[in-house]
Steps between C-alpha positions, in 0.01 A plus 500: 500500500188637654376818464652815711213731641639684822861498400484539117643826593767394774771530331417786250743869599235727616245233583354739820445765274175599318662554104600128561185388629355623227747362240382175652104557458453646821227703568288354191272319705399821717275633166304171474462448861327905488297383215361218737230439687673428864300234522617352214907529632403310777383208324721508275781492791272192656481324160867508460534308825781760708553442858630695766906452479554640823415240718169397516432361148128652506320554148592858431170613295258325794707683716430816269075397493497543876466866479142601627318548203355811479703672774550889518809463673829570399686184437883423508711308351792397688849299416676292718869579421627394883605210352645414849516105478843318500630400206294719276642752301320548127226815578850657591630431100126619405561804700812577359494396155147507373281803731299587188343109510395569837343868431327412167367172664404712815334762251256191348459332832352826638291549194344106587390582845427902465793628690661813469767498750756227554768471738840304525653380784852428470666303726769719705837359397435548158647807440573477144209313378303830700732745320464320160129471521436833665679659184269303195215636694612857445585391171134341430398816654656802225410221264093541559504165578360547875251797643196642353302370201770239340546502179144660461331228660344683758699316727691614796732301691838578755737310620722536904789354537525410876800355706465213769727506780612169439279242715408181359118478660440805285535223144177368664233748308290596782826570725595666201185732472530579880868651390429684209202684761791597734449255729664180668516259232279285688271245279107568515224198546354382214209535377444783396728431256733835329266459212234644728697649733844600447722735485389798690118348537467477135460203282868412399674234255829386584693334282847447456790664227536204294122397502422870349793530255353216307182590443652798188580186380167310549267790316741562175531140438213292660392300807530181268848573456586550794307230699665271216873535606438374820248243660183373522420725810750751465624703186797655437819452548674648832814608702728282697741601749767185497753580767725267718755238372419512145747595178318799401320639776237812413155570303368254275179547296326131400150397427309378827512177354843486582649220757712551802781282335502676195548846641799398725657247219419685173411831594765570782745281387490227773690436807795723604860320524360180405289461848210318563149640514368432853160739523329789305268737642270573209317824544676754755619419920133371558447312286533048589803367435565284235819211504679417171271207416197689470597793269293350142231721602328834326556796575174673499280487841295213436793249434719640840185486684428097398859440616468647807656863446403814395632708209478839718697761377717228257820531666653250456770402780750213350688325777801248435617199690727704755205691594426473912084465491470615889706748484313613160213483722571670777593809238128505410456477845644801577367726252125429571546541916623831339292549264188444707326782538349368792136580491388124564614283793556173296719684293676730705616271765542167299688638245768626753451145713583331185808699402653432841406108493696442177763767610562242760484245283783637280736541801460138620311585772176390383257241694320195349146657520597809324419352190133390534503834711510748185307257291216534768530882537508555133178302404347643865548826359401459109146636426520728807581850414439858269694393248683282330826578631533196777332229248809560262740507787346152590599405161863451554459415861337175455642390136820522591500318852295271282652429221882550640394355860852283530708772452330718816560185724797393371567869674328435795747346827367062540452623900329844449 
């Protein structure tokens, strides 16, 4: 059984709370981190090979190093806690059941990269993850655990809590920044990059809730450790959210060594009602489809990248044999043409085209060129915008029209 880091706690009464943290070993890796050189946390955080677990898969301490060195500046630490992408759900059990993770890891994170004010942006439906977190930050507050000179250190840091209004671009960090200053949640151009210009014009890190609760765990008990439970380019182990037509939908924790098939067949408990797997998307709504005979791969971001995926966010969307693959698609569909924010043309327009092209498709009313159509519009468009937002929509637009191609003209009338 591998080792439980994030949800060693899950199940424990009290888990949110900070006596229980403590019980656990929490906050014992705040007084070493103090006693460190920041420089020294962030290499330790490189050495022990974490990457970003919100999406991009970018080496967290490089990310850390891109701080100007030198600068007078206030700096900020941000967390993503949006967590807006379908079929992901585990910063939401972080949230919940293990706040003090996040706090003590934002605590040493800040520490690495000279920050004394961090904010967290909380995606707007989550009203009891905000209510559970919002509460251990009083609590780490009476406790001396945040404010002036920690624990003697010198040290000052604060932490705001800040709600989202529940829009999708704002996961994106630089759409997210653009929020948090009271703005549209519009993404920025990059470069400059938040690390040199962020969050209010100041140079920023942003890094996810489940990225920063593991690093407590990364200073009390080594970057070897940790880079050794996972891969060759990424340590640790990580979060999956395994939804769909599986026994035992929900949260799994697993090494990032672990395969596709192994987290629906041992870890979830296989197929619902005896079905047939037909397709799995491996790492959240954008992420490349994957069918049922191409599931023996790893799930960290190198191995989903080499088969033609992405590991994302890591939800993991399980779909059985009765599953209807257009009219799975043309639910994507429709939540990027809403979720567009509609800054750049490619996006804004094709994402809506697209939606009403295999719309059509779905009610038999679809034409033979419709096809080659969204394939064209969707590699047209890749490459083209701010973000990042249409290049994952593209994702599922052209791997599952290619992968599942007879089942959209099987759809479409012989005269049309």
């Amino acid at each position: 059984m591998a080792e439980k880091i994030f949800t060693r706690n899950f199940d424990r009464p009290g888990s949110h709370t900070l006596a229980v943290y403590r019980e656990t070993g929490g906050y014992t890796a705040l007084p070493k981190a103090l006693q460190m050189e920041p420089t020294a946390i962030t290499e330790e955080v490189k050495k022990s090979n974490l990457r970003g677990l919100g999406g991009a898969a970018f080496p967290t301490g490089v990310k850390w190093s891109f701080i100007p060195k030198g600068s007078t500046a206030p700096k900020y630490l941000v967390i993503n806690a949006d967590e807006g992408e379908p079929g992901t759900f585990k910063d939401r059990y972080l949230l919940e059941r293990d706040p003090h993770a996040l706090i003590e890891g934002m605590i040493i994170a800040s520490r690495a990269i000279d920050s004394h004010l961090g904010f967290v942006y909380i995606r707007g439906e989550y009203v009891k993850p905000w209510q559970i977190f919002r509460d251990a930050v009083k609590e780490a507050y009476e406790a001396g655990l945040l404010g002036k000179n920690l624990q003697g250190s010198g040290f000052d840091f604060d932490i705001v809590v800040h709600r989202g209004a529940g829009a999708y671009i704002c996961g994106e960090e630089t759409g997210l920044l653009s929020s948090l200053e009271g703005k549209k949640g519009w993404p920025k151009i990059k470069p400059p990059f938040p690390a040199v210009k962020g969050a209010f014009g100041h140079p920023t890190i942003v890094n996810n809730v489940e990225t920063i609760a593991a690093v407590p765990h990364i200073i009390n008990r080594g970057a070897e450790w940790f880079a050794g439970l996972g891969t060759k380019t990424q340590g640790g182990t990580r979060l999956y959210s395994v939804s769909g037509h599986v026994v035992r939908p929900g949260v799994v924790e697993a090494p990032v060594s672990v395969t596709l098939r192994s987290l629906i067949y041992d870890h979830s408990g296989g197929m619902r009602d005896g079905r047939r797997l037909k397709a799995v998307v491996p790492g959240g709504s954008s992420a490349p489809i994957l069918t049922a005979d191409e599931i023996d791969v790893t799930m960290d971001a190198d191995g989903l990248k080499e088969a033609g995926s992405m590991i994302g966010s890591a939800g993991v969307i399980v779909m059985d044999e009765t599953v209807s693959i257009p009219e799975a698609l043309m639910v994507v569909a429709r939540f990027y043409a809403h979720e567009s924010c509609g800054q750049c043309t490619p996006c804004r327009e094709s994402t809506g085209w697209i939606y009403k092209i295999t719309h059509r498709i779905v009610e038999g009313k679809g034409r033979k060129e419709d096809l080659d159509t969204i394939l064209d519009v969707s590699k047209r468009g890749a490459g083209t915008t701010i973000c990042a937002f249409y290049d994952g929509a593209v994702g599922p637009y052209v791997s599952y029209i290619e992968k599942f191609r007879g089942e959209f003209e099987a759809l479409i009338p012989h005269d049309a």
